[in-house]
RODO-2510 file (C-alpha; in nm, 4 decimals, decimal comma):
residues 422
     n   res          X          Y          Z
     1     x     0,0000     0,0000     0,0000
     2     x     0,1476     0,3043    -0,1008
     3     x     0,1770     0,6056     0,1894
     4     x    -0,0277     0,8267     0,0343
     5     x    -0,3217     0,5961     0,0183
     6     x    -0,2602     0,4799     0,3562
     7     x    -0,2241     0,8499     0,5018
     8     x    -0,5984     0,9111     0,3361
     9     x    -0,7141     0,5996     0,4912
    10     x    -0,6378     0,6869     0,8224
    11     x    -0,7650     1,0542     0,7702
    12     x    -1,0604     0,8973     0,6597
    13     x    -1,0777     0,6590     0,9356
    14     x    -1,0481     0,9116     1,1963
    15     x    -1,2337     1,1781     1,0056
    16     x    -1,5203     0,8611     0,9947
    17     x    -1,5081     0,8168     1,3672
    18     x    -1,5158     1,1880     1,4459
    19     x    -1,8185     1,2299     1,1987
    20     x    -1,9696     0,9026     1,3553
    21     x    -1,9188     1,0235     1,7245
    22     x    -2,0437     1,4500     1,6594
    23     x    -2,3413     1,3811     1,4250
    24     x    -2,5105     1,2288     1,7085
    25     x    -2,3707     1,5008     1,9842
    26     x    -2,4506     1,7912     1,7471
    27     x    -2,7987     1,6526     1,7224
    28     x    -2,8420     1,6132     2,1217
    29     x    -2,6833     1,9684     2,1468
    30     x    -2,9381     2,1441     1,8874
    31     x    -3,2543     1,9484     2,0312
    32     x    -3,1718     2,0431     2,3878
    33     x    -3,1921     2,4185     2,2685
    34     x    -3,5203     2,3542     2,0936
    35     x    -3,6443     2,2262     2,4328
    36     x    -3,5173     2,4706     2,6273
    37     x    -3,6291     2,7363     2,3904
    38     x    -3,9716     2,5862     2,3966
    39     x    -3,9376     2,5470     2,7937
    40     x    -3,9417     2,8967     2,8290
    41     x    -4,1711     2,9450     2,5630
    42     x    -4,4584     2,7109     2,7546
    43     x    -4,3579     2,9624     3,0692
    44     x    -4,4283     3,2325     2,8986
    45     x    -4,7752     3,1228     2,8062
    46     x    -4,8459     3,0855     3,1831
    47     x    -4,7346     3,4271     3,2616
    48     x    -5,0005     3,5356     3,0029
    49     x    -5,2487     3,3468     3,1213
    50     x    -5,2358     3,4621     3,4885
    51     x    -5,1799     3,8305     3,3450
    52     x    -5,5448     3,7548     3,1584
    53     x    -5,6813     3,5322     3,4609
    54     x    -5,8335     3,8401     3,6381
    55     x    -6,0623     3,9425     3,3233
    56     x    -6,1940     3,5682     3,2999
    57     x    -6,5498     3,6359     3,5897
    58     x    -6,7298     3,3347     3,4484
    59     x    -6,7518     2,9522     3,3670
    60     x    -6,8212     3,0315     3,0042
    61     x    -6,5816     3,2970     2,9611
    62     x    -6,3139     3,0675     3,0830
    63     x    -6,4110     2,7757     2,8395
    64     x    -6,3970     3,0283     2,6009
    65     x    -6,0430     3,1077     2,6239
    66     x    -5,9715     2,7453     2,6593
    67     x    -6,1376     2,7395     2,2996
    68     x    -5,9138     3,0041     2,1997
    69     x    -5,6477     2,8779     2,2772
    70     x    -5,5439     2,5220     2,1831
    71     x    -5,2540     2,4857     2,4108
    72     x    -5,4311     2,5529     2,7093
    73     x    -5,6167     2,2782     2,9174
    74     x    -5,7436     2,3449     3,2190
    75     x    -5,9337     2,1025     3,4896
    76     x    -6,0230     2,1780     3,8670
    77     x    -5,8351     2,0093     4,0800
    78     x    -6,0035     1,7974     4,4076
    79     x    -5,9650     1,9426     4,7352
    80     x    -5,5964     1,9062     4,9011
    81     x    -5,4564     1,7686     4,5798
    82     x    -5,1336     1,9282     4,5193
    83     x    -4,9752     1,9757     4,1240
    84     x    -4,6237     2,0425     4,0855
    85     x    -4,4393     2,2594     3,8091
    86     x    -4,3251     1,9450     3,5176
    87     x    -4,2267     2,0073     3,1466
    88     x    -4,2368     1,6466     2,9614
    89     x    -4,2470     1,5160     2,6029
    90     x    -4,6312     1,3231     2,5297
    91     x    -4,7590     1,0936     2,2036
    92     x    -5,0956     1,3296     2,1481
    93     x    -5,2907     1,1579     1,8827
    94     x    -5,3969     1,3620     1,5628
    95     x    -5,7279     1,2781     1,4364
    96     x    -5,6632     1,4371     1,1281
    97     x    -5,3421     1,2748     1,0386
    98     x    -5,4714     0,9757     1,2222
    99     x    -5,0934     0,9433     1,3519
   100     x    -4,9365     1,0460     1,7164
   101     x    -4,7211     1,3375     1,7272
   102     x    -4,4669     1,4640     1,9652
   103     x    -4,5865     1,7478     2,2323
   104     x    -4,4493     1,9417     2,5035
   105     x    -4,6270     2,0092     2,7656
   106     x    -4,6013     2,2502     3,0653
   107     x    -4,8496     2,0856     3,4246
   108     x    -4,8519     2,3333     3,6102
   109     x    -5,1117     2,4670     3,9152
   110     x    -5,3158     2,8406     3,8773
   111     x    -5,5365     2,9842     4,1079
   112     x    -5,8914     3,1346     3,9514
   113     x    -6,1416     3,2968     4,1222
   114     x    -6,0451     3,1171     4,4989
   115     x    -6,0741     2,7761     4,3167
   116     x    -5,7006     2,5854     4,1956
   117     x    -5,6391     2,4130     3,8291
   118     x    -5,3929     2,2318     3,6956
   119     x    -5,2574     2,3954     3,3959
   120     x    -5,1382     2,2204     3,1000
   121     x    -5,0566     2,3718     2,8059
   122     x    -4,8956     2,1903     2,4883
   123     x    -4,6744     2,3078     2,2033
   124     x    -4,6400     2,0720     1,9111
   125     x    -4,2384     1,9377     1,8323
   126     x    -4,3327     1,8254     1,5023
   127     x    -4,2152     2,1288     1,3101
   128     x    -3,9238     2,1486     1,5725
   129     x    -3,7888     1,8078     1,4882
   130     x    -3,7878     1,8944     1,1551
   131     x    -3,5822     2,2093     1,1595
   132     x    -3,3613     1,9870     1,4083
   133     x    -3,3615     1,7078     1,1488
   134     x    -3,2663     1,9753     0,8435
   135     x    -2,9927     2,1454     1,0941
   136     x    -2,8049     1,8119     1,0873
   137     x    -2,9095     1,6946     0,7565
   138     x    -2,6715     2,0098     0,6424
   139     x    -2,4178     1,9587     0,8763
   140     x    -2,3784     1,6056     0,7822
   141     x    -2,3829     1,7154     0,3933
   142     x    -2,1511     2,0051     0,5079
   143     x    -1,9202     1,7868     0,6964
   144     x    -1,9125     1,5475     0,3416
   145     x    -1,8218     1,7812     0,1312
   146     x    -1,5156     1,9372     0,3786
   147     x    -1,3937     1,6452     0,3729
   148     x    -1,3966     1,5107     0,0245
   149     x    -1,2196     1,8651    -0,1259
   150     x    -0,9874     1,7988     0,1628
   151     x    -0,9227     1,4580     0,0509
   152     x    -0,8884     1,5990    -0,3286
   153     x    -0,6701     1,8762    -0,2027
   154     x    -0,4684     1,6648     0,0018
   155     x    -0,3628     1,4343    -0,2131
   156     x    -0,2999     1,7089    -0,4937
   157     x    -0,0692     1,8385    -0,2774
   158     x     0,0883     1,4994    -0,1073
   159     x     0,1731     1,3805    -0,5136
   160     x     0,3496     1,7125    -0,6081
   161     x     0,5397     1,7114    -0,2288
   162     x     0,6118     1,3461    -0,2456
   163     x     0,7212     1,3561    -0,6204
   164     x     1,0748     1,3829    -0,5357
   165     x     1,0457     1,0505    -0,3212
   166     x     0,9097     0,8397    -0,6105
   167     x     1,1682     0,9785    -0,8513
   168     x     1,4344     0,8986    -0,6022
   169     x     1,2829     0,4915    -0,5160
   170     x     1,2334     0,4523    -0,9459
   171     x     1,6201     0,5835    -0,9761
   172     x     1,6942     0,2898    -0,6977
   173     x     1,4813     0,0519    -0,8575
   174     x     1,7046     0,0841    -1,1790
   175     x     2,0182     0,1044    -0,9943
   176     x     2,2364    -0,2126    -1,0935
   177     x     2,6110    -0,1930    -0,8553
   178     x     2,7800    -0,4792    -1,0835
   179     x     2,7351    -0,1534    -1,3421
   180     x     2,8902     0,1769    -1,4200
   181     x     2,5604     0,3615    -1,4424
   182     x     2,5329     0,7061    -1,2456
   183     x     2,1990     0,7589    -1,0344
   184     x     2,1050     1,1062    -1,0507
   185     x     1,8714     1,1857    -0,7640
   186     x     1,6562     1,4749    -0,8139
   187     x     1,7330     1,7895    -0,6126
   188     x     1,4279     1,8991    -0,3719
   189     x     1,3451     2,2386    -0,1523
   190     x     1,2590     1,9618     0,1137
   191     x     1,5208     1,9576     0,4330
   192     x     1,4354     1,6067     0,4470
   193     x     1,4637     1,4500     0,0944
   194     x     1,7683     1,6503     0,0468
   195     x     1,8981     1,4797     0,3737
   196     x     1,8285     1,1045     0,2400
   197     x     1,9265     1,2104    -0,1374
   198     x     2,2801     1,2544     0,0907
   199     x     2,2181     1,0030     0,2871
   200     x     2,1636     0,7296    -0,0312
   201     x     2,4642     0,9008    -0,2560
   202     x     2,7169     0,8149     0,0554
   203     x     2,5157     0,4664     0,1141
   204     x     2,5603     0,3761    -0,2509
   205     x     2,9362     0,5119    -0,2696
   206     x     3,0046     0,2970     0,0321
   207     x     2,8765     0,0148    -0,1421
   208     x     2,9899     0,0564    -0,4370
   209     x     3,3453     0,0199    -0,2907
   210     x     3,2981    -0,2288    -0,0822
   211     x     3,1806    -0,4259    -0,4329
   212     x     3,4251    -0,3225    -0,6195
   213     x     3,7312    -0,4415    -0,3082
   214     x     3,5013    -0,7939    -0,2797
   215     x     3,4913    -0,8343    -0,6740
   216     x     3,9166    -0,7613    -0,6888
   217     x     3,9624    -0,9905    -0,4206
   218     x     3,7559    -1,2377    -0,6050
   219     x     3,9346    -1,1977    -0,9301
   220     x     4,2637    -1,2058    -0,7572
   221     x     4,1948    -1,5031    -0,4802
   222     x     4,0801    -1,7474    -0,8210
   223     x     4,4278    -1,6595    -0,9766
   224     x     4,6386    -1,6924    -0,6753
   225     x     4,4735    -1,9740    -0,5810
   226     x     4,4126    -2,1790    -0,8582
   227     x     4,7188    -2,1511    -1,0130
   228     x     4,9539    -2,3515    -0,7354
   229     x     4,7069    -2,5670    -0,7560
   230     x     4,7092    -2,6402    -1,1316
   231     x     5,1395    -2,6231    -1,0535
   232     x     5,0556    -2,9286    -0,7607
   233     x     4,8289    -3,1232    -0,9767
   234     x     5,0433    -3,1138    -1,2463
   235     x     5,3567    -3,2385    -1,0821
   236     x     5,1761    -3,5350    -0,9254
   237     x     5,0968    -3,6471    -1,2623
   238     x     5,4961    -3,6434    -1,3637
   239     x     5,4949    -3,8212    -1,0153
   240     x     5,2418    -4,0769    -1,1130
   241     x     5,4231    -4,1326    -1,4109
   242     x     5,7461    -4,2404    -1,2666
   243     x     5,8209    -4,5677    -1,1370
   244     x     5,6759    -4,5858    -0,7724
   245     x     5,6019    -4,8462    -0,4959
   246     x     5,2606    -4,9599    -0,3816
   247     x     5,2702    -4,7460    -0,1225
   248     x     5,4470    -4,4619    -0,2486
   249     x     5,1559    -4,4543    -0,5089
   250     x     4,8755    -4,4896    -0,2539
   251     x     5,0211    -4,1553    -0,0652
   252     x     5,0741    -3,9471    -0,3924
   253     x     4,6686    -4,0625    -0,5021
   254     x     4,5575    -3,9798    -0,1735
   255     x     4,7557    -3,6036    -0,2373
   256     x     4,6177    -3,5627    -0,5745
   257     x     4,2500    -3,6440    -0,4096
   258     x     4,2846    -3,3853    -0,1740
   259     x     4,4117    -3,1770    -0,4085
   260     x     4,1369    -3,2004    -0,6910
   261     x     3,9003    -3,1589    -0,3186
   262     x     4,1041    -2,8563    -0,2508
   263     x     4,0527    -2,6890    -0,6022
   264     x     3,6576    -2,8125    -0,6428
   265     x     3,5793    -2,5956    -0,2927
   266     x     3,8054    -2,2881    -0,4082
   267     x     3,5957    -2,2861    -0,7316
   268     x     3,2379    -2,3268    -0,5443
   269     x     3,3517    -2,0668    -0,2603
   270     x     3,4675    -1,8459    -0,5504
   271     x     3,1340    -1,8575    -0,7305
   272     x     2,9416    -1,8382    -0,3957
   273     x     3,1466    -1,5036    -0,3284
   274     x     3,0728    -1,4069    -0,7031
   275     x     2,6420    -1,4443    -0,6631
   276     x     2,6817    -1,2715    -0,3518
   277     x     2,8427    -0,9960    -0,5296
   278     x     2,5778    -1,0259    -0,7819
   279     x     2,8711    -1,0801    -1,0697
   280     x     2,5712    -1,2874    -1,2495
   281     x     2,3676    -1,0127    -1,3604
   282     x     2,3550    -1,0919    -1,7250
   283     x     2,0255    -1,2223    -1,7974
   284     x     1,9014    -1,3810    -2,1420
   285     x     1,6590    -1,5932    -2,2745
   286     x     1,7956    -2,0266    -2,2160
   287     x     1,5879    -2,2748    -2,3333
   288     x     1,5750    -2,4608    -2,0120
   289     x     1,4897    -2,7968    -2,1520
   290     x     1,8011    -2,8124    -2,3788
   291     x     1,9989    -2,7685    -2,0457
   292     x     1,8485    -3,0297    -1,8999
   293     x     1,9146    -3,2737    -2,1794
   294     x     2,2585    -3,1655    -2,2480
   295     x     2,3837    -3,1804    -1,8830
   296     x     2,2024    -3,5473    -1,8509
   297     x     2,3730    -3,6548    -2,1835
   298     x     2,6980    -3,5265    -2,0421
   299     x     2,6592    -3,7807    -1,7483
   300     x     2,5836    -4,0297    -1,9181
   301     x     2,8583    -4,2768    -1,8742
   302     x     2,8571    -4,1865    -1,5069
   303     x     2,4957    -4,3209    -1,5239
   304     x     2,6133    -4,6366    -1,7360
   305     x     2,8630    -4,6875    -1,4424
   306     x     2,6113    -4,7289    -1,1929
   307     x     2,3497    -4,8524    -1,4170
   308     x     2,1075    -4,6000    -1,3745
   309     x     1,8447    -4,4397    -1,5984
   310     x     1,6786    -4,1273    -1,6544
   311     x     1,3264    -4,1050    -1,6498
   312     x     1,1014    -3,8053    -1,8233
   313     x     0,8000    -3,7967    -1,6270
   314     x     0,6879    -3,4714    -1,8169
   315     x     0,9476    -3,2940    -2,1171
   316     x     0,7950    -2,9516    -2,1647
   317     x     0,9273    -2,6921    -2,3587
   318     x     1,0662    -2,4057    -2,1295
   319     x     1,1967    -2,0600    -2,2198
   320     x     1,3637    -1,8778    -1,8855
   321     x     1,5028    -1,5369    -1,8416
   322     x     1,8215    -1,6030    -1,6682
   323     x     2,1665    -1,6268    -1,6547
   324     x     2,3066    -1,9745    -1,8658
   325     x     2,5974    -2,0636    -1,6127
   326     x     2,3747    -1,9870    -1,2900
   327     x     2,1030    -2,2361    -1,4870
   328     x     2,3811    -2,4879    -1,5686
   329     x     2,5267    -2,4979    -1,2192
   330     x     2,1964    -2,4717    -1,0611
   331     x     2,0849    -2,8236    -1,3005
   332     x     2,4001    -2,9866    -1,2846
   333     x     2,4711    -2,9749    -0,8876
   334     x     2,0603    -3,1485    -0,8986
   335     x     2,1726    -3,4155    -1,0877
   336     x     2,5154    -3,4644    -0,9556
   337     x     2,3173    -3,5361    -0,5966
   338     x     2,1037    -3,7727    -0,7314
   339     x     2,3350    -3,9391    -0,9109
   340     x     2,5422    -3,9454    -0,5251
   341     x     2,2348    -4,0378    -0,3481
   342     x     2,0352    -4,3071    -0,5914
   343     x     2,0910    -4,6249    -0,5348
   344     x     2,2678    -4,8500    -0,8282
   345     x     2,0045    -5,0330    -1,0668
   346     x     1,7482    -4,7588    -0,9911
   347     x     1,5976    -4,4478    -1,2025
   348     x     1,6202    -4,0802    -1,1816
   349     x     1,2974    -3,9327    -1,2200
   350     x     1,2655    -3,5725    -1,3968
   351     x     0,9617    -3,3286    -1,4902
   352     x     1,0412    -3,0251    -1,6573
   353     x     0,6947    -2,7896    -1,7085
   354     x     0,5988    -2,4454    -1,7378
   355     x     0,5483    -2,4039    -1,3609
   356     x     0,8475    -2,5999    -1,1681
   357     x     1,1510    -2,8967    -1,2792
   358     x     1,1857    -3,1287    -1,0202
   359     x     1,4530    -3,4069    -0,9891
   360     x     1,3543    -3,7362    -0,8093
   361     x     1,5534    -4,0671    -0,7090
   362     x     1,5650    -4,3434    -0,4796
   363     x     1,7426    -4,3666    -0,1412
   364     x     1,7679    -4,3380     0,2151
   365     x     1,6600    -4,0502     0,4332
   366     x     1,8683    -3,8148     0,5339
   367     x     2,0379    -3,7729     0,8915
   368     x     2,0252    -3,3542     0,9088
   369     x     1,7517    -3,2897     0,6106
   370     x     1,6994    -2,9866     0,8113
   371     x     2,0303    -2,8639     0,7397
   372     x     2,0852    -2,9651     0,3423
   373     x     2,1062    -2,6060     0,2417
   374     x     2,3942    -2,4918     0,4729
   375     x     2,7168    -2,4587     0,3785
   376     x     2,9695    -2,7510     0,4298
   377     x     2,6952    -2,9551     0,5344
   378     x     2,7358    -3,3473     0,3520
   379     x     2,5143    -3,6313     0,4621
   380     x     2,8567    -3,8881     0,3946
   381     x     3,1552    -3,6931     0,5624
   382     x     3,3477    -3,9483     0,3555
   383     x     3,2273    -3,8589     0,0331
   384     x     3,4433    -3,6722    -0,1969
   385     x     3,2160    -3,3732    -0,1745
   386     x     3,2627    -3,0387    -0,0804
   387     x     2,9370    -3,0070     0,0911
   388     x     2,8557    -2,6715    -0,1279
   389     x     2,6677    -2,8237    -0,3788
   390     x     2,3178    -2,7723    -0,2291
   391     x     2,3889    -2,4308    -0,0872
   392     x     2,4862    -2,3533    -0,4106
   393     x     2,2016    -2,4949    -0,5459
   394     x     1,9829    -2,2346    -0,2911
   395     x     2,2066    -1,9058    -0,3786
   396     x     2,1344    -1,9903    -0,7209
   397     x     1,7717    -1,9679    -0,6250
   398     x     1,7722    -1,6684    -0,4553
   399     x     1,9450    -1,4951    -0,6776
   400     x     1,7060    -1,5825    -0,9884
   401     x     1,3873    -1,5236    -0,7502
   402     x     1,3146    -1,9451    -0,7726
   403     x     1,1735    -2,1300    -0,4802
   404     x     1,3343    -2,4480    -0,4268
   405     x     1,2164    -2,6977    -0,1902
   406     x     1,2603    -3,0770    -0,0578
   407     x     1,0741    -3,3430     0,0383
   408     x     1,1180    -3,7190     0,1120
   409     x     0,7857    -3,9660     0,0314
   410     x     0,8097    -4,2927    -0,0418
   411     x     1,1837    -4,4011     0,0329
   412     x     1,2060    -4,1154    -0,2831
   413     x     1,3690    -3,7942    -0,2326
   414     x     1,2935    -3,4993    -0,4220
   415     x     1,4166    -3,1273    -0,5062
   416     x     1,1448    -2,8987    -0,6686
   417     x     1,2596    -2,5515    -0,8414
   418     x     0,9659    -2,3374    -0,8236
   419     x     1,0150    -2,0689    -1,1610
   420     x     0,9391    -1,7133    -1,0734
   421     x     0,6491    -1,5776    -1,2944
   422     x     0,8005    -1,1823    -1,2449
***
C-alpha cells in the first residue's frame, strides 16, 4: 500500500469516527436548545395566562379562552390535591393525520377565582424536529463535502510534495552496482529529501566500494589460488608417471585427491562469493529444456557406471530469463546429488513444465535434512564432496527469484525448483 493511500485511509478513518461520534452530539446539542427554547416558551404562556386570569369572571368565559387557545387545558383540581411545576415530552394523537405526534407540555397549578387548576398547556415538536432534522441533515452534507475537497486537495498536494520521493525509489529501482551507471537523484526544496538524497549518494558510494574491493579480491583469490594448484596437480601427474612403490603410489593418489578436493571448494567458494556480489547479472533468454538434456547426456557414462536411468516424467518446452551458467550450475549440482544419493540399478525421475523442474531418485533418508542447504553440510563426511553443492544450489535460487524446496515420500527424495512468474 502506497503512503499516500494509507495516510488518506487513516484521515478517513479518523475523520469517519469523528463524523460518527459528533453527528449524534450535534444533534443532542441542537434538540436540547429547541427544548429549552420551547421550555421557556410554555412559561411564557403561563405568565399570560395569569396576566389575563383576572378578566376571565365566568364559567363560560373561561371555556372560552380554553377554545381560543389550543394549548391551554385546564381542569379543577379535588380538594388538598397538590400539582407540581413538570415540562415532559407526550404521544398526542392527531385525528386528522390519524398518527401520534410529539408534544411538550407545561403541568402546572393556577389559582382562579379562589378555586385551583392544573394547567397544561402543549406546544407541538413536530415542526421542531424537523428544523432539528434539516440542521443536521446540512451539517452532515456540510461535513461530506469538507472532507472530500480535503481529501482531493490533500492528495494534490501529497503527489506534487512526495514527487521527489518516487523519482528517487524509481532511480533505486534501476540502480544495478555490478554496473557503471550514475543515479542522478533529483534535487528537492525539502530539508528532508535533500537529507536522504545525501544520505543514499554516501550509502551507494560505500557500497559501491565495498563491491568493487570484494569483486578484486575475487578476481585475484581465483588466480592466486588456482594456479599452485594447477602447478601441484600437475607435478603429481609427472609423479604418477614415474616408477613408484605400492605405497608410495597410494600416498601421492591420496595427495592428488585432496588436491582435486582442494581446487573443487576454491571454485564453489569463488562462485558463492561471485552471486553474492551479484557478478551474475547478465540475464538472457535459455531454453531450459536443452539444459536439462545436455547436462544429462553429459553424465551419461557416469549413469552407465552405476546402471542407472533417466526417467522423463513430463518434457515440456521451457523458455527462462536467466543467466546460462547460474542455470547450468543450478541443473548440474541437482543431478550430480542424485546421481550421489540413488541407489545403483534404480531411475532418476525428472519433470520439466511451465510451472516448476523437479529431480527425483531413490534412497535413504537423510540424517540432518533440516540442514541440506547450509554450507559444508554433507550427509557422507566421507564422500568426496565439498558439501557446497546444495547451498549452491539455494544461492542460485535466490538470486534468480526461484523457490526451491525438498521433500522425502516414499523411500524417494525430491528437489522442486519453483520458476518465478516476475
Amino acid at each position: 500500500m502506497k503512503l499516500l493511500v494509507r495516510t488518506i485511509r487513516n484521515y478517513a478513518l479518523v475523520s469517519a469516527l469523528l463524523f460518527i461520534i459528533s453527528t449524534p452530539l450535534f444533534y443532542w446539542a441542537i434538540y436540547s436548545l429547541v427544548i429549552k427554547q420551547m421550555d421557556e416558551m410554555l412559561q411564557e404562556h403561563k405568565r399570560d395566562f395569569v396576566n389575563a386570569a383576572p378578566f376571565i369572571h365566568t364559567e363560560y368565559e373561561l371555556r372560552q379562552h380554553e377554545q381560543l387557545n389550543k394549548e391551554f387545558n385546564l381542569t379543577l383540581v379535588p380538594h388538598g390535591n397538590i400539582i407540581n411545576d413538570s415540562l415532559y415530552t407526550e404521544k398526542v394523537f392527531d385525528s386528522i393525520a390519524l398518527e401520534f405526534h410529539p408534544y411538550r407540555t407545561f403541568r402546572t397549578a393556577v389559582r382562579l377565582h379562589g378555586a385551583v387548576y392544573e394547567l397544561k398547556i402543549s406546544e407541538s415538536m413536530v415542526s421542531s424536529k424537523d428544523l432539528v432534522m434539516a440542521i443536521v441533515l446540512i451539517q452532515c452534507i456540510l461535513l461530506t463535502l469538507l472532507f472530500t475537497t480535503l481529501v482531493i486537495i490533500n492528495r494534490q498536494l501529497s503527489s506534487t510534495v512526495w514527487s521527489p520521493f518516487y523519482r528517487i525509489v524509481d532511480q533505486l529501482k534501476n540502480y544495478r552496482i555490478d554496473k557503471d551507471n550514475f543515479i542522478n537523484l533529483p534535487k528537492s526544496s525539502t530539508h528532508e529529501f535533500r537529507d536522504l538524497s545525501q544520505a543514499i549518494d554516501q550509502l551507494i558510494e560505500k557500497n559501491k566500494n565495498t563491491y568493487l574491493s570484494q569483486k578484486e579480491f575475487t578476481e585475484n583469490a581465483s588466480h592466486e589460488i588456482q594456479t599452485p594448484l594447477a602447478v601441484l596437480n600437475s607435478k603429481i601427474d609427472l609423479l604418477m608417471q614415474t616408477e613408484l612403490t605400492e605405497y608410495q603410489a597410494e600416498l601421492i593418489s591420496s595427495i592428488q585427491n585432496s588436491s582435486q578436493r582442494i581446487s573443487k571448494l576454491n571454485r564453489s567458494l569463488l562462485l558463492l562469493a561471485k552471486i553474492d556480489n551479484q557478478q551474475f547479472g547478465e540475464r538472457e533468454n535459455i531454453d531450459f529444456t536443452n539444459v536439462v538434456d545436455g547436462l544429462i547426456n553429459q553424465l551419461k557414462e557416469v549413469m552407465e557406471q552405476h546402471n542407472l536411468s533417466v526417467h522423463f516424467l513430463q518434457h515440456d518446452r521451457v523458455i527462462l530469463h536467466a543467466n546460462k551458467v547460474l542455470i547450468e550450475i543450478l541443473v548440474s549440482n541437482l543431478l550430480t546429488n542424485a546421481l550421489r544419493y540413488a541407489p545403483h540399478h534404480s531411475k532418476i525421475n525428472v519433470s520439466i513444465t511451465q510451472e516448476q523442474f523437479y529431480i527425483e531418485n531413490d534412497g535413504q533418508a537423510f540424517k540432518n535434512a533440516s540442514s541440506l542447504f547450509n554450507r559444508f553440510s554433507k550427509e557422507d563426511q566421507s564422500t568426496f564432496g565439498t558439501g557446497l553443492g546444495l547451498a549452491l544450489v539455494k544461492q542460485i535460487c535466490q538470486e534468480l527469484s526461484y523457490a526451491i524446496t525438498y521433500t522425502y515420500l516414499d523411500s524417494k527424495h525430491r528437489f522442486t525448483i519453483l520458476f518465478s512468474k516476475g
